[in-house]
Phi, psi and omega in degrees: 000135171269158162267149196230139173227099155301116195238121180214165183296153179312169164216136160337120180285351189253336167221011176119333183342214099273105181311117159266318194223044220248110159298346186261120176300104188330314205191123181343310205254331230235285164096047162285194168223124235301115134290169148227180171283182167276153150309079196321338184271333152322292185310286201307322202284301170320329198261313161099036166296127176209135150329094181246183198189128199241114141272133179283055185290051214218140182290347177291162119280150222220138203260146159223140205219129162268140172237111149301100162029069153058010156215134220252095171259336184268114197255128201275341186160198190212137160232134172291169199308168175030051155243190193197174211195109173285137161195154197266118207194165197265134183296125190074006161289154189246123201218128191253165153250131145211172165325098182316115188101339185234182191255349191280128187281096167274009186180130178261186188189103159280108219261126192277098178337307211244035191215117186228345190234118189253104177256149153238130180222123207292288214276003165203112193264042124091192177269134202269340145295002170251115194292318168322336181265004151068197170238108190274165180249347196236120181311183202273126151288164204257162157277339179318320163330308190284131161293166177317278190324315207288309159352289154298339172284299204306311149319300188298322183271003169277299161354284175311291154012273191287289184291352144259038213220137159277017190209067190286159197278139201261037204172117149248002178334130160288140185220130187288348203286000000 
């Protein structure tokens, strides 16, 4: 697990301030001056921190990877075929599904202010202006692919979708072509 350590300016023990001119002594012998921290909830507020959530609409499990300023090493976790995988991340942070074990990405993701819910979904990549729908690496899989269950997940997350996506998919049907 990582620790995230918030470094913010001192503040005025007496009204929040950022201490400058703060006359009241730290320590008797020393004569600094008295801070408290910030409000950890500031911080966050500062940083433009937002939740997003990634769905696997792919019969795979799937590696979710940060791509660091174009090099994408960091791996965040593993989500399984039709699951989904929360995480707390930055607006213009870059966030992949790729392949376990290997480098290969199929589908990126540019994280959006005003965007919280991120899909791949292999067999229909969606309106290529809806950032929710990410940038595939891979042509459109067949549904012909899915066993019956998978099939049936696979209805069910387009649905889920579909009531939250501002471009809903126009056929949630299940389909064999």
């Amino acid at each position: 697990m990582r620790q995230i350590t918030l470094i913010s300016e001192p503040r005025d023990a007496t009204d929040g301030k950022v201490a400058t001119d703060n006359p009241v002594p730290n320590d008797a012998t020393d004569g600094r001056k008295a801070s408290v921290p910030r409000n950890p909830q500031e911080d966050i507020a500062d940083l433009e921190v937002i939740e997003a959530k990634i769905v696997n609409m792919s019969p795979e499990r799937l590696d979710i990877r940060w791509n660091n300023n174009g090099t994408i090493d960091t791996s965040l976790g593993t989500t399984d075929p039709f699951q989904s995988w929360g995480v707390c991340t930055k607006p213009g942070h870059v966030l992949c599904f790729g392949i376990p074990d290997t480098s290969e990405i199929v589908c990126t993701f540019k994280i959006e202010q005003k965007v919280s819910m991120y899909y791949f979904d292999p067999f229909n990549f969606n309106n290529p202006s809806d950032p929710s729908a990410g940038v595939h690496s891979r042509p459109v899989r067949s549904q012909k692919e899915l066993r019956d269950d998978q099939l049936e997940l696979y209805v069910a997350a387009v649905r889920v979708r579909n009531s939250t996506a501002s471009d809903p998919q126009k056929d949630p049907q299940p389909s064999r072509d």
